[in-house]
N, C-alpha and C positions, 0 to 999 in steps of 0.2 A: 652791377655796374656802378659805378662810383663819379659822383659831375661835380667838378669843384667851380662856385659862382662867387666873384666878388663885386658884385651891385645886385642892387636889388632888383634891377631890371633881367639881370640875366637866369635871377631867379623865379620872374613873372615869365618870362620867355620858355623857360624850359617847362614851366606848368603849361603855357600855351599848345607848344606840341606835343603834351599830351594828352588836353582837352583836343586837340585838332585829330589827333590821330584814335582817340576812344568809339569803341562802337560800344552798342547796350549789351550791357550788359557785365560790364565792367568792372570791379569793383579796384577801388585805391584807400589804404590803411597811409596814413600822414601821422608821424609820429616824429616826435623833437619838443624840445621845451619851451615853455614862455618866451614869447618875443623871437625865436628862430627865423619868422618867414614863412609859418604854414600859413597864414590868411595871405599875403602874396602870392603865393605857389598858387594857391587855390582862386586867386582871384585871376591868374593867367589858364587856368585848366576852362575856368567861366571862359574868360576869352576866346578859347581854344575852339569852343563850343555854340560861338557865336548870342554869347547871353552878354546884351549888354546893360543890364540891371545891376547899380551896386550892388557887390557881393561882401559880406561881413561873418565873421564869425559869430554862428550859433550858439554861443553857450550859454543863455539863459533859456533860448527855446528848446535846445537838443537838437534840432532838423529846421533845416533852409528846404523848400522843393523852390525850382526854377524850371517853369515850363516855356521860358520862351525861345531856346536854342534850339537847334537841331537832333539834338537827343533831351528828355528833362537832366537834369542832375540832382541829386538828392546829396546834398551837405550836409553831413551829422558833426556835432564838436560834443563828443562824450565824455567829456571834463566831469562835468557833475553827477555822471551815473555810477550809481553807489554799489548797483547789484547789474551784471548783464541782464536779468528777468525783467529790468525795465524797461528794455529796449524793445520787449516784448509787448510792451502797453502802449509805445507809439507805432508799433506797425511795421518793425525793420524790415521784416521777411518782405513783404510787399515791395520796397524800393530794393533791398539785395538782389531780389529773384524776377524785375519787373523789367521794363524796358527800355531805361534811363540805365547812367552810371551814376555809381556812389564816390565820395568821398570822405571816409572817416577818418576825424580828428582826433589823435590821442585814443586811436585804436588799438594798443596793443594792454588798454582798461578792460578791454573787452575780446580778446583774442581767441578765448574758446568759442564765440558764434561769431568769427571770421569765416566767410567759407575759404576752402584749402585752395581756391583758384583766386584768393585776390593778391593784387602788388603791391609791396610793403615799401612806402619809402620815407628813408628816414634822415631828417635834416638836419646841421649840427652845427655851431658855430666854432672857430679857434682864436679867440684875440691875438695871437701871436702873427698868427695871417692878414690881421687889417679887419674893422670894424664891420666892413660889408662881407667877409668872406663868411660862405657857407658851404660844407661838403655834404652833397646831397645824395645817399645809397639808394640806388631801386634794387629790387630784389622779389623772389617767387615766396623766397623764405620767411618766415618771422625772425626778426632778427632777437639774437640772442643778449 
């Protein structure tokens, strides 16, 4: 499915209902470049989720946990991991397989311990469409 957003609002929005509509166990692969709209998207999925703690991108910690919503959320931004095997040293398998949902950022770094049930979405900008526009793919697939 393909959602094309020009503000930034419509791009918190549509992370919203899908923090609103995620049960545990969930997992979401956010993949798109510097400056796209993944920490918006993701700070609407928080929304979704009823987490009202600012939410920011992880990428000097690796992992945000937020236990105050109605499911936790485990926020990974795996920008900096250099080998997947380190994912292993903060404990993924625990948040992938536990009973919160995930969201990883700049997971297709790490796409051989993606499990094959998570949704891949992927954000994209075009200047030719206006500064706020973003085409945003959900998908079962990893994209190619």
């Amino acid at each position: 499915m393909v959602i094309e957003t020009f503000h930034d609002k419509e791009t918190y929005q549509l992370g919203y209902q899908i923090g609103k509509n995620a049960k545990a166990g969930d997992i979401y692969a956010l993949i798109g470049d510097l400056g796209v709209g993944k920490t918006v998207f993701t700070q609407g999925v928080a929304s979704g989720l009823d987490i009202n703690e600012p939410v920011n991108s992880p990428t000097f910690t690796i992992l945000q946990v937020y236990d105050e919503g109605r499911l936790p959320f485990y926020h990974f931004d795996v920008y900096r991991i250099g080998d997947p095997e380190e994912m292993e040293e903060i404990g993924y398998e625990d948040c992938f397989f536990g009973e919160g949902i995930c969201l990883v950022e700049w997971a297709n770094l790490i796409q051989d311990i993606m499990p094959k049930e998570t949704k891949w979405i992927t954000i994209e900008k075009n200047p030719e469409k206006g500064f706020d526009y973003r085409k945003i793919t959900l998908s079962d697939d990893v994209p190619v």
